[in-house]
N, C-alpha and C positions, 0 to 999 in steps of 0.2 A: 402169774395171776390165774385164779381156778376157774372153771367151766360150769355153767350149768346146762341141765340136760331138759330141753323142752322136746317133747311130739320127738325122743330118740334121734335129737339133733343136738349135738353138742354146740354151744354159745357159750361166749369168751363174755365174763360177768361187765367188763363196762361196755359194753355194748348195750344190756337188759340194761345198767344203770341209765345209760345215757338215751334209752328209747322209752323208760319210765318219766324221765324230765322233759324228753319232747313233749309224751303224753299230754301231762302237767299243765306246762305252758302253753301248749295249743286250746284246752280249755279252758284255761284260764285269759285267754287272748279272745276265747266265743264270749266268756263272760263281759271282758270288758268291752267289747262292741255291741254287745246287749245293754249294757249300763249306760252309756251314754246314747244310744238311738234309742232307746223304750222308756228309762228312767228317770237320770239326771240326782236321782234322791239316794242315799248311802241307804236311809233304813227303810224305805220301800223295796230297795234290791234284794237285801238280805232277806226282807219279809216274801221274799218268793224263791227264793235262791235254791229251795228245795225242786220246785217244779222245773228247774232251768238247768240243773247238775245233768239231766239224764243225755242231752241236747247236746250240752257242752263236750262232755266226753265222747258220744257220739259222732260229733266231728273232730276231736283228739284220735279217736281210733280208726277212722278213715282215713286221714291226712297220714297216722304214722306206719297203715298199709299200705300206705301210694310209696311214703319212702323207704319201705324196706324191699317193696316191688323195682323201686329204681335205685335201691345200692346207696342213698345217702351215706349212712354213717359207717359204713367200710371203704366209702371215698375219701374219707378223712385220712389214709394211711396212703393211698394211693395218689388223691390231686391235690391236698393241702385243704386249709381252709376254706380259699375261695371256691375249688372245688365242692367242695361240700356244699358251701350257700348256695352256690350256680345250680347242682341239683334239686336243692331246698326250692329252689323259685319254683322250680317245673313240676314239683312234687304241689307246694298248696295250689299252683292255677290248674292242676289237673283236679286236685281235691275238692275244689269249690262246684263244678258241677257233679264230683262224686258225694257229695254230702246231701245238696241238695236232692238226689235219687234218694238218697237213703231217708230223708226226712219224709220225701214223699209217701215211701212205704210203708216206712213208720210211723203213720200221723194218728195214731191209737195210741204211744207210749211217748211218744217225741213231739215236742210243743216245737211247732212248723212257725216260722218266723217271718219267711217270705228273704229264701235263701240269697236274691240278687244283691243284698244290700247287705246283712249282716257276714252274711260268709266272705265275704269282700272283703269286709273292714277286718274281719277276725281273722283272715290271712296277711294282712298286710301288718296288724297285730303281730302276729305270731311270726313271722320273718325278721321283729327287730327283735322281738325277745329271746328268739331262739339263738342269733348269734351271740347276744351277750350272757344266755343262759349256757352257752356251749364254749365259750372263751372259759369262762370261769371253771367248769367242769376240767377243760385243757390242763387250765392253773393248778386245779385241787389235786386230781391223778396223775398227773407226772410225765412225762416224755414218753416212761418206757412201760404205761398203763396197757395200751393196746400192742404192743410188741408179741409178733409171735416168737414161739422156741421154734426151731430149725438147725436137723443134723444133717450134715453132710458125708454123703456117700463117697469116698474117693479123696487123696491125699496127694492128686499128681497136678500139672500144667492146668488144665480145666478148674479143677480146683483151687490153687491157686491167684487163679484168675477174680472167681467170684469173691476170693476173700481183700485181694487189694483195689478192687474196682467197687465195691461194694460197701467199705467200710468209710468211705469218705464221705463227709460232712453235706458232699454236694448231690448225694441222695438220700431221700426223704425215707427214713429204714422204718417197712414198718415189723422186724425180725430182728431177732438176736440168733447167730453162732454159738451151738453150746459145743460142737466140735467137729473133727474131720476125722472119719473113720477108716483107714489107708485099707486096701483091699491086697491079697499075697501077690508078692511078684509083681508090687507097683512102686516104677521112682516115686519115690517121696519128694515133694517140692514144699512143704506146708510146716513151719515150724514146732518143735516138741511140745510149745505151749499151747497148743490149736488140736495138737493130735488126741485122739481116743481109742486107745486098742482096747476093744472089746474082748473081756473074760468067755462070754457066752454071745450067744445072737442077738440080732438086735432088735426081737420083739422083747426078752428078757429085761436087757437095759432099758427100751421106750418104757415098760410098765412100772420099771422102778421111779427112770428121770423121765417124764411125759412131755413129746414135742407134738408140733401140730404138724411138719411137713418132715419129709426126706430128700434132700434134694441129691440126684444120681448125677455125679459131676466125675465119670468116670474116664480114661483118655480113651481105651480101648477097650469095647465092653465084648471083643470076640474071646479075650481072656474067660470069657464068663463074669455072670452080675448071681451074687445070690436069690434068685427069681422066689425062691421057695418062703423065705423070710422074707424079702419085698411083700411077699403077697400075704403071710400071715399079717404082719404090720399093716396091710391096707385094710385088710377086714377087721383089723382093731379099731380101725377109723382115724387112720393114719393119712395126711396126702401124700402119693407121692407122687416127684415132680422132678423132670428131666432138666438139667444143670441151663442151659440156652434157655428153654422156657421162664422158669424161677429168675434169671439174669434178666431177662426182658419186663419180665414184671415190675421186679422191682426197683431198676435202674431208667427203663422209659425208654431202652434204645436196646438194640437187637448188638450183640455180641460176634463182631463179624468173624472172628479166630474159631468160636463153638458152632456154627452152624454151618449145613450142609445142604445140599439143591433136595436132596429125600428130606430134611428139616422141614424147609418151606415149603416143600409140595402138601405134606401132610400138618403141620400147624395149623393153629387157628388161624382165622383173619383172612384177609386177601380179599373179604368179600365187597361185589359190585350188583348192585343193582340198579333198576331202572324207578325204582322210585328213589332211593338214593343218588343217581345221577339230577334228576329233575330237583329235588331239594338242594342241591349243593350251590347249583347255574341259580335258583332263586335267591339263595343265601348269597351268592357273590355277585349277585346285581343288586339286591338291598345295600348289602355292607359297601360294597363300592359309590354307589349311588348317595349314600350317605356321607360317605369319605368326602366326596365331591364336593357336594354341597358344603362339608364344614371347612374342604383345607381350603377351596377356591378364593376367597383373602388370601392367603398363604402362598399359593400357586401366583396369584398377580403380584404381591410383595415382592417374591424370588424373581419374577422377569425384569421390575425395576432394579434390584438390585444387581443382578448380574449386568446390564446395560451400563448402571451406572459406575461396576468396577471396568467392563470391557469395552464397551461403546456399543453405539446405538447398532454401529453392523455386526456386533459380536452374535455369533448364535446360542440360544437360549437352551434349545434340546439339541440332543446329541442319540443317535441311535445304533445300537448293536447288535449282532447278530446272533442267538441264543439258540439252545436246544430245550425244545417242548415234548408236549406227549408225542410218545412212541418214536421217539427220536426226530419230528418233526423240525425244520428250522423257520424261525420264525425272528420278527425285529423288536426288540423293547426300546421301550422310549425312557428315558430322565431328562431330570436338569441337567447341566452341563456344571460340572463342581471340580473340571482340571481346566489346565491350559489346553488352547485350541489344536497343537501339535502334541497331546500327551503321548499318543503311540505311534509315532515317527518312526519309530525301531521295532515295530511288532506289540504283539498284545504280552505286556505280565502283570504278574501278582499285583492289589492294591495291597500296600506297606502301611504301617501305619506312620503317623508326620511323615508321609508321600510329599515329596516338592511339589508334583506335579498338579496339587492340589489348589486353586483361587481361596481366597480369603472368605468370599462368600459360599466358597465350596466347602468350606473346613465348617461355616453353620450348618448348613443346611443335612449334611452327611452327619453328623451328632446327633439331629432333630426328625432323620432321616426324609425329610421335606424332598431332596433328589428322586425319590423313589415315586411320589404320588404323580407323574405321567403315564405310572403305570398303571391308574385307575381304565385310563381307557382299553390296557389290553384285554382285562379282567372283561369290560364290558363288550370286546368285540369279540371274545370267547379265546382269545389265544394263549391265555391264564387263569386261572384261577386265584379268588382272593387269598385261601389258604394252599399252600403244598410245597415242596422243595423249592429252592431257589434256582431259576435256571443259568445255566451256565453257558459257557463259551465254549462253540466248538471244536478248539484246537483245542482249547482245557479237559473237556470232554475226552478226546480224542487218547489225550495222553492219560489220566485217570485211569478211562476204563482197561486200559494195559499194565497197571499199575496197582490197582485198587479191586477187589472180588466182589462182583454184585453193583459194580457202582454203575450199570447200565438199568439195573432196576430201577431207578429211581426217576426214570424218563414211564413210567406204564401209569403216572397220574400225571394230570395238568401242573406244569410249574405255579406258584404260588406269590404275592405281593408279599406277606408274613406264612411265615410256618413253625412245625417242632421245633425243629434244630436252632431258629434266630433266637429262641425261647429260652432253650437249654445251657447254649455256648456259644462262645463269643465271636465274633467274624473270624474268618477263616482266611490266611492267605499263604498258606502253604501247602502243599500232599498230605502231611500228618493232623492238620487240623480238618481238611477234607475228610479224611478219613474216619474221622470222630464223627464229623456232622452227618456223614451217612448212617451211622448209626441208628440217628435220632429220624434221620428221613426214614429208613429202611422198617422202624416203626409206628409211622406214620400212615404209610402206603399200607402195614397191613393191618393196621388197627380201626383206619380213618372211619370217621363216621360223622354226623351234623351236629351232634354233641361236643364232641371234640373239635370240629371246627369253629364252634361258638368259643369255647373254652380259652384257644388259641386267638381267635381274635380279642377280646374281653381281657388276654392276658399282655396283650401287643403294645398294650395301655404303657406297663412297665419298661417298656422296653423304650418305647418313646419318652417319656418323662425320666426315667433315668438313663439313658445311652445306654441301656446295653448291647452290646454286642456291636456298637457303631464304629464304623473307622472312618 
């Protein structure tokens, strides 16, 4: 798909289509909230509809500088749909008092309406019609509309890597492989249909076949990397982008084989602050406090019913001993959803159709209802609502002798929901841990109140379809 060149910035054309039909319907969403608060009459509207176009797009073109200022419609490659509307929200309630400035200013060329009311209605306008103006769009251009080109530097194990982790239906591609260009003196792992031996350099070839990124997926770059043509290629206006980086993008988890402790020293992310600490504790006393309120039915239903499978002295919660921030140990509480002697022999893996599981335990673990005890650790601070899942000590123990970096993932607050419950499916083995770190490991350095909205909002799924439940 071709590029247009605005302000000596290249844009990938459905982007311009699809921020021309935000435009659109954002003003056309002003009109109709004007039509029915001021009008009510078809040909009185029209009879003024000239005075009210300049107004309407007015707040079309403020609304679609908030979301290009917050990355909506390149979220669509990255979060999915819901992604997209979840920034769409934030994008018109930020819009509505930026419009209303802008009407003020302009109250010499812009018919000022008394923003409280119309800009309201014409956002809350404009958020249904935008999804179903953007579904349709989806439908019309194709799957592989927004798809960037992307060549790949290197033909060895790295490489390799990003192409069979990569090509799988269970990430959301927003890239095409136009080839892997093997460097001298490098094993080849990368089959002949994938390869690309270049005739000449590879600013030559990008100008003939035009990609947006380069990704350098090389295993040992002490061999030497072509630094010289890298750098002609970026001033072409070329990305380029180190093979771990580009895997984390656009896979959503951190590539534990490609990365290195100078990696994550120097990468993005990692970041912590002190107003980001204060919003997250308010986010997870909201969301939890909320939780409460709607599961507590739910929370009383389960102590009848476990009573009524175990008896009235059976107990209800059951607590264990976990690993939190900074390696901290700390007690989580659940329902009680095995038999009263389940680890008589020591602590292992949950299996799944585990015996050791009650009938009322086999609900409630589907529906993950066992879990909501853990509203109170959340409130007494020794959780967090979102972040990895904490684990058990000896499990811990053994892991981190096992597994590379899997002690990182104790430097945030353990979580009620997270990435990884999101991504893949419960874990009861070393190799499925291994994966989930992944998803934790980009979690920790991505996290932000964004994302942890995103991830609660998406937790939705996971409860009404079981995923990930054992």
């Amino acid at each position: 798909m071709a590029h247009v060149r605005l302000f000596r910035h290249y844009i990938h054309v459905p982007f311009v289509i699809l921020g021309l039909i935000d435009l659109v319907v954002l003003a056309v969403s002003f009109l109709i909230a004007v039509f029915f608060r001021y009008f009510g009459e078809l040909s009185l509207f029209l009879d003024n509809i000239e005075f009210l176009l300049p107004s309407a797009f007015a707040f079309g073109i403020v609304n679609l500088i908030v979301m290009v200022a917050l990355g909506v419609h390149q979220s669509r490659l990255e979060e999915g749909m819901s992604g997209m509307m979840l920034r769409t929200i934030f994008s018109l309630i930020i819009g509505v008092p930026a419009s209303g400035l802008f009407y003020i200013f302009g109250n010499e060329w812009l018919w000022y309406l008394g923003f409280s009311d119309i800009l309201t209605s014409a956002s809350v306008f404009g958020l249904f019609l935008l999804g179903i103006f953007r579904l349709i769009f989806f439908a019309v251009a194709g799957k592989d509309a927004f798809k960037r080109k992307v060549l790949v530097l290197g033909a060895g194990y790295r490489a390799r890597q990003l192409l069979m982790d990569l090509k799988t239906p269970l990430n959301r591609q927003g890239f095409v492989f136009t080839g892997f260009v093997p460097l001298p003196d490098e094993a080849v792992e990368i089959g002949e249909e994938h390869l690309m031996r270049l005739p000449g350099t590879l600013l030559q070839h990008i100008r003939k076949y035009p990609v947006s990124e380069i990704v350098v997926a090389v295993d040992d770059r002490r061999k030497g990397l072509p630094m010289e043509d890298l750098l002609e290629c970026k001033m072409y206006g070329v990305r380029i982008v180190d093979g771990a980086t580009f895997y984390e993008r656009e896979s959503r988890k951190v590539a534990l084989e490609m990365v290195t402790r100078g990696w994550l020293v120097f990468s993005d992310g990692f970041k912590v602050s002190s107003v980001f600490g204060v919003g997250k504790r308010s986010l997870d006393f909201l969301a939890a406090t909320t939780l409460l309120l709607v599961g507590l039915p739910l929370m009383i239903l389960t102590v009848i019913a476990i009573k009524i499978e175990d008896g009235l002295k059976a107990p209800v919660l059951y607590s264990q001993e976990r690993v939190g921030l900074n390696g901290r140990i700390f007690r989580v509480y659940k329902f009680r959803s095995m038999v009263t002697d389940a680890e008589k022999n020591g602590a292992v893996w949950a299996s799944q159709n585990d015996s050791r599981v009650t009938r009322v335990g086999e609900f409630i673990r589907k529906l993950r209802i066992d879990e909501l005890p853990q509203i109170f650790n959340v409130l007494t601070g020794s959780m967090a609502f979102v972040g990895p899942r904490p684990e058990r000590p000896v499990f811990v123990e053994q892991l981190s002798e096992k597994i590379p970096f899997y002690s990182e993932r104790h430097r945030v607050k353990p979580g009620l929901t997270g990435w990884a419950q999101l991504c893949f499916a419960y874990a009861d083995n070393e190799e499925d841990t291994r994966e989930k770190l992944r998803y934790d490991l980009y979690y920790i350095k991505n996290q932000s109140l964004l994302l942890d909205l995103l991830i609660i909002i998406q937790t939705v799924e996971v409860v009404l379809f079981k995923k990930g439940s054992r």
